[in-house]
N, C-alpha and C positions, 0 to 999 in steps of 0.2 A: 591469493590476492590476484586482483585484475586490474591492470594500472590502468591510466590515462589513455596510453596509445594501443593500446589491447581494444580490439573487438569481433565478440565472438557472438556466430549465428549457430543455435542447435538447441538441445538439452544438456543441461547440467546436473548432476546428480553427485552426493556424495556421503561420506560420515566424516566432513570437517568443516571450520567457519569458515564463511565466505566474505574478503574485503571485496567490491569493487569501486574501480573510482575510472574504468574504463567504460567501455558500452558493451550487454547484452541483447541479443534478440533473439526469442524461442521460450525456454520453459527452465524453470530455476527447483529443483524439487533435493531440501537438505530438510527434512523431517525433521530430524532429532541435534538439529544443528542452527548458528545465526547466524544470518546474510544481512551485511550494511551494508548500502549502497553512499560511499562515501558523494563529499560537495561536486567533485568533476565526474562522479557515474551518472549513467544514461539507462534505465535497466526497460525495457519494454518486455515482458514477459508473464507469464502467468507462476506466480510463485509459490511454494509453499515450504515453512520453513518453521522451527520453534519458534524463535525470537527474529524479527524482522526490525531494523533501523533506518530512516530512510533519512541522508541529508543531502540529497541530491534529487534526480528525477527517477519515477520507479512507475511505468503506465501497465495495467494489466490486473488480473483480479488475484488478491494475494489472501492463502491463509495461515497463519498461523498459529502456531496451538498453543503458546501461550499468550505474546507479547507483539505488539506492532507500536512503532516509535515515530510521528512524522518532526523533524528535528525543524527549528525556525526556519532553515535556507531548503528546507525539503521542500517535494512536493511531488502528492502520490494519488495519480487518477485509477478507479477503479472500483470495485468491489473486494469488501474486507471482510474475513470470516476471523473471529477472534476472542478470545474471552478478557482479555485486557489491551487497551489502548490510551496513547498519551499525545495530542494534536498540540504542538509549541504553540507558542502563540507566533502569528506572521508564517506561518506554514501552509502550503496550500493543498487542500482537499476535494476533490470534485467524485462523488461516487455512493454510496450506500455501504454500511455498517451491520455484519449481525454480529451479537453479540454471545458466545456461544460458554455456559459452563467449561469449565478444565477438564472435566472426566469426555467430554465431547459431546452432551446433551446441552440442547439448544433451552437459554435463561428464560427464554421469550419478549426477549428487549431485540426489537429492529428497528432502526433507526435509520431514515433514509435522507439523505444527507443534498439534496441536488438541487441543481439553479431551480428559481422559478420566477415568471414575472405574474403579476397578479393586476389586472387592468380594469378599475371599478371607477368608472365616474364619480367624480364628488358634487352629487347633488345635480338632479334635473336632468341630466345627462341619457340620450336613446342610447338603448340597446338590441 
């Protein structure tokens, strides 16, 4: 666990789950292992992990090889590699999805998920 008042810059690596609910910055890599980024973490990193939960802030392009979780009070900018995902509702999302089998071959569902403004006069209107 990595509290509140915890903040740590570097690489994290390991074979066990990871709470945070303090801030990282650098690189998050638990393959075979799940990182929640509890309501007070701050995680900017580029992550990869089994099972991913985010109710807090998580910016950086994350994969997981099973599960990624944005919980209602979350919110996760980035790029997602993943074969199962769960967006709360009231959760915020800013970034692109692919969606990848379990065995690790790609479904071929991609899904890109990003702002856009679309500017079309209504009627008569030069362009």
């Amino acid at each position: 666990m990595i509290g509140k008042s915890l903040k740590v810059k570097g690489t994290i690596t390991g074979h066990e789950d990871l709470y945070v609910d303090g801030e990282i910055e650098g690189t998050v890599e638990l393959e075979e292992n799940s990182l929640t980024v509890g309501p007070n973490g701050n995680v900017s990193a580029d992550v990869k992990a089994r099972d991913i939960t985010v109710l807090g802030r998580l910016t950086g392009n994350v994969k997981a090889g099973e599960r990624i979780e944005i919980r209602k009070t979350g919110s996760l900018e980035g790029d997602l590699t993943t074969s199962r995902i769960v967006i709360e509702d009231g959760a915020v999302f800013r970034g692109s999805i692919d969606i990848v089998k379990a065995d690790g071959g790609s479904a071929g569902s991609r899904a890109g998920v990003k702002p856009q403004t679309v500017a079309k006069p209504n009627g008569g209107g030069s362009e």
